[in-house]
C-alpha angles and dihedrals in degrees: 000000000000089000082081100049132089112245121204112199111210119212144149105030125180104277135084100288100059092123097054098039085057085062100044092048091052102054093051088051096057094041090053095046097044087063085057103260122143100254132177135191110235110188111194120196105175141009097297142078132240091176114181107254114271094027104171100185135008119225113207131208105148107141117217124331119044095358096052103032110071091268104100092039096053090045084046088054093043092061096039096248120142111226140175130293136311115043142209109301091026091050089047090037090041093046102043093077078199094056090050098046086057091046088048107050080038082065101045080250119153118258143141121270114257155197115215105203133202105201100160076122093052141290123302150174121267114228089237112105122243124280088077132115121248113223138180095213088214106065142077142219095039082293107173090358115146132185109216112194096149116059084230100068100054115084093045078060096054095041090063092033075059101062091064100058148334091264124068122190108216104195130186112257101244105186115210140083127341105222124165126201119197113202126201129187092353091301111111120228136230121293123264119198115200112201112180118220085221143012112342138320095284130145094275090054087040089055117016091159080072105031102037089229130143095269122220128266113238125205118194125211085027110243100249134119120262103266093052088049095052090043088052100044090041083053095054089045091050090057098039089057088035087068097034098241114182119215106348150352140157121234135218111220132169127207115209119211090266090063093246110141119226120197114227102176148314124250116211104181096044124189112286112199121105084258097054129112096253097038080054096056098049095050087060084062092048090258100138114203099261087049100047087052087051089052095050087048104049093042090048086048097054098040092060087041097062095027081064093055 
C-alpha cells in the first residue's frame, strides 16, 4: 500500500538543529527511494508547510523545535495529512524535559531526581547540591546542557540554560554508562552504549563531523548480562508508554555502577542517518536502514489511517 503514496520528507526546520535534521532528511530520502517509493525532500525554513500536491504521508525528521514539539503535528492534522511517529500530546509531553519528568516519576519510572525551575526573575541556584546537570527542558542534541560538579560553576551554567526559556530542569548528576535504547512498535531494541572519547555525551561528541571534536565510540548490543540488559530495556519501554509515543523513539538512559537504569529523556524524532543510534540498533535486528524507514513509514501509515476512521 504505501508503494503507491507520496511521500514528503520533512527536514531542516527553523530551530538549532537544522544542520543535523538535513542530514538526517537526506538520508531517509535516499534510503526510501532507493526501495522504489515516490519520495520527495521537503526543506522547511520556518513554521509553515509548502507540501508537494497529493502528499499522502508526511516523514518527519525535524529535529527539535517545530518537528519534535507538537507543532508540526498539529499543522499536519489540521490539513488532513498523515504523517511519522510521535503526535500531538506525545511530541509536546516527550520535548518539555519538565513535562516528561512529571509523566515519569507519574509512572514509577526511573529517573533522576530533579529540580524544575522557574527563572523568568533571574537566574538563580538550585538548593541541590553540585554535582547536578543543568537543562533547558526544550531543546535537543544536549544543546545548553552543563555538568556542575564545583559550586562555583553554577550559577555561570543557569545564567546560559536561561537564555533558552523561562524553565530550567536542574537533575541530579548520576556517573555511569550512557547507554540508549530505540524502541519500535512497543519492542524495545538492542542496547547502545555510547562511550565518549572525551568529556560527556554533548553536541561536539554527538557530531564531531560538525564540531571537530573527539566523537564518541558505540557498542551495540551493549556488553551487559542479561539481567542488566532486560532492566534497562524495561526501563526504556516504561518511559516510552509513560509519554504515550506513537510508532517509535529512542531512549537515554544511564546506568549507575550498581547496574540500576535511570531514565534521562525520550527522543521522539531520533537521528536518522545509517550511523545513527536507532538505525544501529535496528541493524543489530537485521533491520537494514531502507527497511527500518519502510517500517516507520508503514506503522505511522497505518496508525493515522485508522486513528481517521
Amino acid at each position: 500500500m504505501i508503494r503507491s503514496k507520496k511521500i514528503a520528507v520533512l527536514m531542516g526546520g527553523p530551530g538549532s538543529e537544522r544542520r543535523i535534521s538535513l542530514a538526517s532528511g537526506t538520508a531517509v530520502l535516499q534510503a526510501l527511494r532507493s526501495l522504489g517509493l515516490n519520495a520527495q525532500a521537503v526543506d522547511v525554513t520556518g513554521t509553515t508547510l509548502d507540501l508537494p500536491a497529493g502528499t499522502d504521508l508526511a516523514f518527519n525528521v525535524i529535529h527539535g523545535t517545530f518537528g519534535e514539539d507538537g507543532q508540526l503535528q498539529e499543522l499536519l492534522e489540521s490539513l488532513g495529512i498523515a504523517y511519522t511517529g510521535a503526535g500531538v500530546q506525545s511530541s509536546r509531553r516527550a520535548f518539555d524535559k519538565n513535562l516528561a519528568k512529571v509523566a515519569f516519576l507519574g509512572a514509577g519510572v526511573p529517573t533522576p531526581r530533579a529540580e524544575i525551575m522557574d527563572v523568568s526573575g533571574g537566574a538563580r541556584l538550585p538548593s541541590m547540591a553540585p554535582p547536578f546537570v543543568v537543562k533547558p527542558p526544550c531543546e535537543g542534541s544536549s544543546v545548553g546542557v552543563h555538568i556542575v560538579r564545583d559550586p562555583a560553576e553554577a550559577a555561570a551554567a543557569m545564567l546560559d540554560a536561561a537564555n533558552y526559556g523561562d524553565q530550567i530542569l536542574v537533575e541530579e548528576f548520576i556517573a555511569g554508562k550512557e547507554l540508549t535504547v530505540g524502541i519500535l512498535n512497543d519492542q524495545a531494541l538492542p542496547i547502545v552504549h555510547i562511550a565518549p572519547r572525551d568529556g560527556f555525551y554533548d553536541l561536539a561528541n554527538k557530531y564531531p563531523w560538525m564540531s571537530g571534536a573527539a566523537g564518541s565510540d558505540y557498542h551495540c548490543p551493549a556488553d551487559l548480562d542479561e539481567a542488566t540488559t532486560r532492566a534497562v530495556q524495561d526501563a526504556a519501554l516504561a518511559a516510552h508508554r509513560a509519554l504515550g509515543v506513537e510508532i517509535y523513539s529512542r531512549v537515554d538512559v544511564l546506568l549507575d555502577a550498581s547496574n540500576r537504569p535511570w531514565v534521562l529523556e525520550a527522543n521522539t524524532i531520533p537521528g536518522m542517518t545509517e550511523t545513527s543510534l536507532l538505525p544501529k540498533a535496528a541493524a543489530a535486528t537485521g533491520l537494514a536502514f531502507p527497511e527500518l524507514c519502510l517500517r516507520i513509514a508503514e506503522l505511522s501509515l497505518a496508525l493515522r489511517q485508522d486513528r481517521a476512521r
